[in-house]
C-alpha positions in Angstrom: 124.6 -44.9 198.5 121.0 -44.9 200.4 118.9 -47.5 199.4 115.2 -47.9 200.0 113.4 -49.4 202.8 113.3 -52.8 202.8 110.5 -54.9 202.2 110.5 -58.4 203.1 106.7 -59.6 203.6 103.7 -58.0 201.2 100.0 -58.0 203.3 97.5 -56.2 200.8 93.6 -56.2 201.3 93.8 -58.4 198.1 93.3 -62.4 198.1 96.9 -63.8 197.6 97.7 -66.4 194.9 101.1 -67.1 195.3 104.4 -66.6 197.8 107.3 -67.5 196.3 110.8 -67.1 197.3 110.7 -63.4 196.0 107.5 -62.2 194.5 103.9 -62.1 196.6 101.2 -62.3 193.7 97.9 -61.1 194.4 94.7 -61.2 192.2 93.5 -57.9 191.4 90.7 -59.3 189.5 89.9 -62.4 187.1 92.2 -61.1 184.5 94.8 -59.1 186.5 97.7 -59.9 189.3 99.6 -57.8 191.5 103.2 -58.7 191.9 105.2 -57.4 194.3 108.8 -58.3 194.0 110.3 -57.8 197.8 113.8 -57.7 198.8 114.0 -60.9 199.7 117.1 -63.2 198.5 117.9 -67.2 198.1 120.5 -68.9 197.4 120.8 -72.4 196.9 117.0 -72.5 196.9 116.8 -71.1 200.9 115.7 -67.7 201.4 117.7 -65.5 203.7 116.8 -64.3 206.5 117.8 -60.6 205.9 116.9 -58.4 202.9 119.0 -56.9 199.9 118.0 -53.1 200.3 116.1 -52.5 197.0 116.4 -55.4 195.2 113.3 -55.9 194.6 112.6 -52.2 192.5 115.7 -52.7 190.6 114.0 -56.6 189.8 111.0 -55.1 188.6 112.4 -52.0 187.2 115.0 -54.5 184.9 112.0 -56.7 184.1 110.0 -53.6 182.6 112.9 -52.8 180.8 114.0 -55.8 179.0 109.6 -56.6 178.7 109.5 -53.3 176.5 112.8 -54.3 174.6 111.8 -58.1 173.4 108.2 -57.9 172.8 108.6 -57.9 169.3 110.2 -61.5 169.8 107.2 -62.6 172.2 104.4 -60.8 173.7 104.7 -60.7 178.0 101.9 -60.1 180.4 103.6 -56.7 181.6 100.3 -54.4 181.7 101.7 -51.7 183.8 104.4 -50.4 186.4 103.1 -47.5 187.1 100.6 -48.8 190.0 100.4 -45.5 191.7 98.4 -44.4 188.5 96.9 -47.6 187.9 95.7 -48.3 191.9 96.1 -45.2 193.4 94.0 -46.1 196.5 96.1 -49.3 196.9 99.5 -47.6 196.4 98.1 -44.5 199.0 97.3 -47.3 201.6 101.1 -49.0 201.2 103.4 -46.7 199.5 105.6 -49.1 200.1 104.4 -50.8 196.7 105.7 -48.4 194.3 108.2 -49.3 192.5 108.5 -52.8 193.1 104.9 -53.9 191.5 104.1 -54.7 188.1 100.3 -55.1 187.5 100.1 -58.2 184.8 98.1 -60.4 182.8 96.8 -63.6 184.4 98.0 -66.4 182.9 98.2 -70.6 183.8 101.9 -70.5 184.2 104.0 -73.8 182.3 105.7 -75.3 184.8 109.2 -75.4 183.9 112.3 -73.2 183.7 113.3 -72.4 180.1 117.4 -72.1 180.8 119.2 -71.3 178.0 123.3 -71.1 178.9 125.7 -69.3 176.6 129.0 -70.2 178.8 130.3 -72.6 180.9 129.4 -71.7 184.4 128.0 -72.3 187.9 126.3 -75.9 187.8 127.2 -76.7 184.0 130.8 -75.9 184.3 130.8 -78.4 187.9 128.1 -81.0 185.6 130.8 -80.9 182.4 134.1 -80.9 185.0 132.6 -84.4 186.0 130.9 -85.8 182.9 131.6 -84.0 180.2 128.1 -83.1 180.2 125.9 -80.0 180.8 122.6 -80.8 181.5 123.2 -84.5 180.2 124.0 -82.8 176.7 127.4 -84.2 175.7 130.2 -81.5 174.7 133.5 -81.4 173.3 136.0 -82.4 175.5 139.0 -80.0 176.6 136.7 -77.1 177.2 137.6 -74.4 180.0 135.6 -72.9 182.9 133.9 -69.4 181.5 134.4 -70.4 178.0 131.8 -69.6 175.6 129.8 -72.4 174.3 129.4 -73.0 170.3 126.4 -72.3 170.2 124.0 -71.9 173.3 122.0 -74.7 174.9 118.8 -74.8 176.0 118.4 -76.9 179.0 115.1 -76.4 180.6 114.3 -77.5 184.1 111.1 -78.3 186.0 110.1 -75.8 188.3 109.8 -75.9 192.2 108.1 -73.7 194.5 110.3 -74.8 197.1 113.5 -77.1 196.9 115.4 -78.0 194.2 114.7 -77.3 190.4 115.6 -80.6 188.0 116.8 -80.6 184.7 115.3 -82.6 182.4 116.0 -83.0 178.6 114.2 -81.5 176.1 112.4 -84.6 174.9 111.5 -84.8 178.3 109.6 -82.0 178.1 108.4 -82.6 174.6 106.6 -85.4 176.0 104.7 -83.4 178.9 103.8 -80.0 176.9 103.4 -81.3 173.2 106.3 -81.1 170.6 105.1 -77.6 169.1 104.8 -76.0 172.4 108.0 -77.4 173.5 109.6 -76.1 170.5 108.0 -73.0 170.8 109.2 -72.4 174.1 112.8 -73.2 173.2 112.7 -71.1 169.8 111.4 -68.2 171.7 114.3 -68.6 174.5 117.2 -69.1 172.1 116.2 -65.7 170.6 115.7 -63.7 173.9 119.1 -64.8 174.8 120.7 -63.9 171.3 119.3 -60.8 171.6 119.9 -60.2 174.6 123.2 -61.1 174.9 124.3 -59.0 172.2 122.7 -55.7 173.8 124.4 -56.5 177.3 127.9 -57.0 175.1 127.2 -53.6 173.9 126.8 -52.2 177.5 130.2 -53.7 178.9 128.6 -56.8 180.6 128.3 -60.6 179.1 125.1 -62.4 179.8 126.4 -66.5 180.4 122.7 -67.6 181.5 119.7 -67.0 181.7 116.1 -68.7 182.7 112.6 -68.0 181.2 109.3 -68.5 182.3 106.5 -68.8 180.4 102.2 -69.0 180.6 99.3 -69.3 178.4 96.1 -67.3 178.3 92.4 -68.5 178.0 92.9 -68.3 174.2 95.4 -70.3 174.0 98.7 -67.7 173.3 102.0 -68.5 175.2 103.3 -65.3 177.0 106.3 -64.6 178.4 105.6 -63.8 182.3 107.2 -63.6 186.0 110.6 -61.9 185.3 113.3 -61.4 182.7 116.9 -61.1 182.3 117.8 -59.7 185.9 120.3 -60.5 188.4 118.1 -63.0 189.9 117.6 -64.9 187.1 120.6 -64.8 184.9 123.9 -65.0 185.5 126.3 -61.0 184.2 130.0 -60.9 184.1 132.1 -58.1 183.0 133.0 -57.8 179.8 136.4 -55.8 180.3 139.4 -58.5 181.4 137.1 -61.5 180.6 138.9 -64.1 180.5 138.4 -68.1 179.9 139.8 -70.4 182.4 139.0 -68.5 185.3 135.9 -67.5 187.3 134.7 -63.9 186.3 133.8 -60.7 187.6 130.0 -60.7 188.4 126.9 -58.7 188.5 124.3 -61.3 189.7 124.0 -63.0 193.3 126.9 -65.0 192.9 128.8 -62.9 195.0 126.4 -63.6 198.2 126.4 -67.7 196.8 130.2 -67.2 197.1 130.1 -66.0 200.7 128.1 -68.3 202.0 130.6 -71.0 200.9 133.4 -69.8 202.6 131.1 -70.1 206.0 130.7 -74.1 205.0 126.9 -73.9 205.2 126.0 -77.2 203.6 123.2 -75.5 201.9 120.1 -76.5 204.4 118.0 -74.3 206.1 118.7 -72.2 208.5 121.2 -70.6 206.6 123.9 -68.2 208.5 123.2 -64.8 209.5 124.4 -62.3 206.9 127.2 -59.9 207.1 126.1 -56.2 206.7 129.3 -56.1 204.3 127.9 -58.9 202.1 124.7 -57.3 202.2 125.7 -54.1 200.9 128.3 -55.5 198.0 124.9 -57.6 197.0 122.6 -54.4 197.3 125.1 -52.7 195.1 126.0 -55.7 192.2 122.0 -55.7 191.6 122.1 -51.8 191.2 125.1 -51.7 189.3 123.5 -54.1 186.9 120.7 -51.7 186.0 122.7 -49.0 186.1 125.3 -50.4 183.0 122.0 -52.4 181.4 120.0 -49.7 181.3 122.1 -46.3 181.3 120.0 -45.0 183.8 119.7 -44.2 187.6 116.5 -44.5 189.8 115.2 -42.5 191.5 114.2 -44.8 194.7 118.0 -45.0 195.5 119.6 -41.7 197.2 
């Protein structure tokens, strides 16, 4: 396989809004953003030093995807991803843009992770394990790790730039955002997950978990926004030999969590150095995703 050149740092002639742990946003204009999704990668809410080759095109390649698929559940501020069209001076001055850039709508972004978990896994499986709990949402005892939950919860989170995000419960959050946009938010989550859950069944993988994100434009209308239903930000499995009890096989970033706990990092910056094999079975679990989600092969990887 030969990936793309890696990109871990964005500097465009435009004003910048926002670094996050992935994406650089820049404003195009009052009503447009640029945002460039890099190869950067966290874990455990630290960014890596070294890059995933292509991770980022195959983030915002996936979120343009699954954008054009569930609009007719929510409207998203996706504009366009074809930026060599759209800013073809820009893109000529950093070719290293294409691909990886969605040009959006501007929105004032809700500050809070809309997580919606179909199976027990990760952080609700250790939360349950404990408590009996999963995001302080009581379940039936006797319940196994990877098993599918009755029906799926929403258990949103408050959002953090840097450090930790916090679950909270959804009263919680009633109480900051208003009871019908909080129930807005949660209805619109519950059906991006049904519906996306059952196309990824259809394509061989099982979608456990998932997190939205969410703004609101001048007018007042709630968009969906940032990314959607990628390795980042949901957790894949394979849906041949899945089996509860057990942890599965994964197409999400677990693999690189998983690595780094076997070195006994304790999860505080400066994480270790990464090994060129880890980097490469990562690289390849993010393109592998696309590949079964979408049937399709880009052209940016050799």
């Amino acid at each position: 396989m030969v990936y793309p050149a890696t990109l871990s740092r964005s500097e465009l002639p435009l004003p910048l809004v926002h670094r996050g742990k992935v994406r650089d946003v820049f404003a195009v204009d009052d009503d447009r953003l640029l945002i460039v999704a890099t190869d950067r990668v966290s874990a455990y809410d630290v960014v890596m030093a070294e890059p995933i080759p292509g991770k980022g095109i195959v983030l915002t390649q996936l979120s343009a995807f699954w954008f054009e698929r569930t609009q007719h559940i929510v409207p998203n501020h996706l504009l366009s991803v074809q930026v060599r069209d759209d800013l073809p001076a820009l893109v000529g001055e950093h070719p290293e843009l294409d691909g990886r850039t969605m040009l959006v709508r501007r929105t004032e972004p809700i500050r809070f992770e809309c997580v919606v978990r179909g199976y027990l896994a990760g952080s609700a499986w250790r939360e349950y394990s404990q408590r009996g709990t999963v995001a302080g949402i009581a379940l039936a005892p006797g319940l196994r790790q990877s098993e599918r939950l009755p029906e799926p919860l929403f258990t949103p989170a408050t959002k953090a730039d840097r450090g930790h995000d916090e679950n909270i419960t959804f009263e919680a959050m009633a109480e900051r955002l208003g009871q019908e946009l909080a129930e807005q938010l949660r209805r619109s989550s519950l059906e991006l997950y049904h519906f996306a859950h059952e196309y990824a069944l259809a394509r061989g993988l099982i979608l456990a978990d998932t997190k939205f994100e969410f703004g609101t434009t001048p007018n007042g209308a709630v968009l969906l926004i940032d990314e959607i239903l990628t390795p980042d930000s949901s957790r894949y499995w394979l849906a041949e030999g899945y089996e509860p009890g057990k942890p599965q096989v994964e197409f999400d970033k677990q693999i690189l969590r998983d690595w780094l706990d076997r070195t006994g990092w304790d999860h505080t910056p400066p994480p270790p150095p990464l090994s060129p094999a880890i980097i490469e079975q990562t690289a390849m679990r993010y393109y592998e995703a696309y590949i079964r989600l979408t049937g399709n092969h880009l052209a940016y990887f050799g």
